[in-house]
C-alpha positions as CSV (number, residue, x, y, z in Angstrom):
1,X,0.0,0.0,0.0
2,X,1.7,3.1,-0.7
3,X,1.2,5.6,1.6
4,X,1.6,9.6,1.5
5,X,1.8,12.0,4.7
6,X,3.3,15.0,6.0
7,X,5.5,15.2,8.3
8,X,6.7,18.8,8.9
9,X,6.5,22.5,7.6
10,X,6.8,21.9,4.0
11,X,7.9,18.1,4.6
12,X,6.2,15.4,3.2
13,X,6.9,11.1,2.7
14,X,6.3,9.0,0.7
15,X,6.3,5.1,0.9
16,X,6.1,3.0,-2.2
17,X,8.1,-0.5,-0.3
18,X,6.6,-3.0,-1.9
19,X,6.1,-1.7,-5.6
20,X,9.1,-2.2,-8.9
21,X,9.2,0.2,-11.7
22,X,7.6,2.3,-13.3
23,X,5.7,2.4,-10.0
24,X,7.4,4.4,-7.4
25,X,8.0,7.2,-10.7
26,X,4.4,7.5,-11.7
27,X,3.5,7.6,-7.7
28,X,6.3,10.2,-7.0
29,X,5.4,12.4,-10.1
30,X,1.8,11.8,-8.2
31,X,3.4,13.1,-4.8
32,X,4.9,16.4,-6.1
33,X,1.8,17.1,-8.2
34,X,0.1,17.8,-4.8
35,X,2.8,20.0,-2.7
36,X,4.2,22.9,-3.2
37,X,7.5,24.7,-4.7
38,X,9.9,24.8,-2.2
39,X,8.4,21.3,0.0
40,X,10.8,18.8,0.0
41,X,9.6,14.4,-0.3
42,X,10.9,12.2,1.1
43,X,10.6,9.0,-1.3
44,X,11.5,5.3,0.6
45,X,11.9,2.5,-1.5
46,X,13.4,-1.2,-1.3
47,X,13.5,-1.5,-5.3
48,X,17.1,-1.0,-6.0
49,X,16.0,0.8,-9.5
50,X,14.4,3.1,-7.9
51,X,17.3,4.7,-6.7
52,X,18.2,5.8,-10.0
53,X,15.2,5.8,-12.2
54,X,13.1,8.5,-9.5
55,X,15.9,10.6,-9.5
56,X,16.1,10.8,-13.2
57,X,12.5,11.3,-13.9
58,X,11.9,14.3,-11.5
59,X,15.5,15.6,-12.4
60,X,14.0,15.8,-16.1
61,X,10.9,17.4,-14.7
62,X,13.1,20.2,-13.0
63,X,13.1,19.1,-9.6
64,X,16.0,19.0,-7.3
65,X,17.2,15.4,-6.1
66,X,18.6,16.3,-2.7
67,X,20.1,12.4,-1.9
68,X,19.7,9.4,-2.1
69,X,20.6,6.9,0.9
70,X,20.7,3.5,2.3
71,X,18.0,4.0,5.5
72,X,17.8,0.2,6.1
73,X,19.2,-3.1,4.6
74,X,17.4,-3.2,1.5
75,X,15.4,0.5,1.9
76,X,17.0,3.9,0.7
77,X,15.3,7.3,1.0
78,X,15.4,9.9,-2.1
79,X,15.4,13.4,-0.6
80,X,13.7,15.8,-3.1
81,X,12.9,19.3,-3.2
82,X,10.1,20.6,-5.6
83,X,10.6,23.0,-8.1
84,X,7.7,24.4,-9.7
Protein backbone atom coordinates (compact mmCIF):
# COMPACT_ATOMS: atom_id res chain seq x y z
CA UNK A 1 0.00 0.00 0.00
CA UNK A 2 1.73 3.14 -0.75
CA UNK A 3 1.18 5.57 1.58
CA UNK A 4 1.62 9.56 1.52
CA UNK A 5 1.78 12.02 4.69
CA UNK A 6 3.30 15.04 5.98
CA UNK A 7 5.55 15.19 8.32
CA UNK A 8 6.68 18.79 8.93
CA UNK A 9 6.51 22.45 7.64
CA UNK A 10 6.76 21.87 3.98
CA UNK A 11 7.90 18.09 4.56
CA UNK A 12 6.21 15.39 3.18
CA UNK A 13 6.94 11.12 2.70
CA UNK A 14 6.25 8.96 0.67
CA UNK A 15 6.31 5.05 0.86
CA UNK A 16 6.13 3.03 -2.20
CA UNK A 17 8.10 -0.47 -0.35
CA UNK A 18 6.63 -2.98 -1.91
CA UNK A 19 6.14 -1.73 -5.60
CA UNK A 20 9.12 -2.18 -8.89
CA UNK A 21 9.23 0.16 -11.72
CA UNK A 22 7.64 2.27 -13.26
CA UNK A 23 5.73 2.45 -9.96
CA UNK A 24 7.38 4.36 -7.40
CA UNK A 25 8.04 7.21 -10.73
CA UNK A 26 4.41 7.49 -11.67
CA UNK A 27 3.49 7.62 -7.71
CA UNK A 28 6.28 10.20 -7.02
CA UNK A 29 5.45 12.35 -10.06
CA UNK A 30 1.83 11.80 -8.22
CA UNK A 31 3.44 13.09 -4.80
CA UNK A 32 4.89 16.37 -6.10
CA UNK A 33 1.80 17.15 -8.24
CA UNK A 34 0.11 17.79 -4.81
CA UNK A 35 2.79 20.00 -2.74
CA UNK A 36 4.18 22.87 -3.15
CA UNK A 37 7.48 24.71 -4.71
CA UNK A 38 9.94 24.83 -2.19
CA UNK A 39 8.41 21.28 0.00
CA UNK A 40 10.82 18.77 0.01
CA UNK A 41 9.63 14.41 -0.31
CA UNK A 42 10.89 12.16 1.07
CA UNK A 43 10.65 9.04 -1.30
CA UNK A 44 11.52 5.29 0.63
CA UNK A 45 11.90 2.50 -1.49
CA UNK A 46 13.42 -1.20 -1.27
CA UNK A 47 13.47 -1.49 -5.29
CA UNK A 48 17.07 -1.01 -6.00
CA UNK A 49 16.02 0.75 -9.55
CA UNK A 50 14.37 3.14 -7.94
CA UNK A 51 17.30 4.69 -6.69
CA UNK A 52 18.24 5.79 -10.05
CA UNK A 53 15.18 5.81 -12.25
CA UNK A 54 13.10 8.45 -9.54
CA UNK A 55 15.87 10.58 -9.50
CA UNK A 56 16.05 10.77 -13.20
CA UNK A 57 12.45 11.32 -13.95
CA UNK A 58 11.88 14.28 -11.51
CA UNK A 59 15.52 15.63 -12.39
CA UNK A 60 13.95 15.84 -16.14
CA UNK A 61 10.95 17.44 -14.68
CA UNK A 62 13.13 20.16 -13.05
CA UNK A 63 13.14 19.06 -9.56
CA UNK A 64 16.04 19.03 -7.30
CA UNK A 65 17.24 15.40 -6.07
CA UNK A 66 18.61 16.25 -2.71
CA UNK A 67 20.05 12.45 -1.91
CA UNK A 68 19.75 9.36 -2.10
CA UNK A 69 20.61 6.94 0.89
CA UNK A 70 20.67 3.51 2.29
CA UNK A 71 18.04 4.03 5.53
CA UNK A 72 17.84 0.18 6.15
CA UNK A 73 19.16 -3.06 4.60
CA UNK A 74 17.40 -3.24 1.47
CA UNK A 75 15.41 0.54 1.89
CA UNK A 76 17.04 3.94 0.71
CA UNK A 77 15.29 7.25 1.03
CA UNK A 78 15.38 9.90 -2.07
CA UNK A 79 15.41 13.36 -0.55
CA UNK A 80 13.70 15.77 -3.11
CA UNK A 81 12.87 19.31 -3.25
CA UNK A 82 10.10 20.62 -5.56
CA UNK A 83 10.65 23.01 -8.15
CA UNK A 84 7.69 24.37 -9.69
Amino acid sequence: MVRFAKIGDNKYVLDVKGFVCPYPVIYTRKALSQINAGDVLEVITDNPPSCENVPKAVEADGHEVLGVENIDRGVWRIVIRKRR
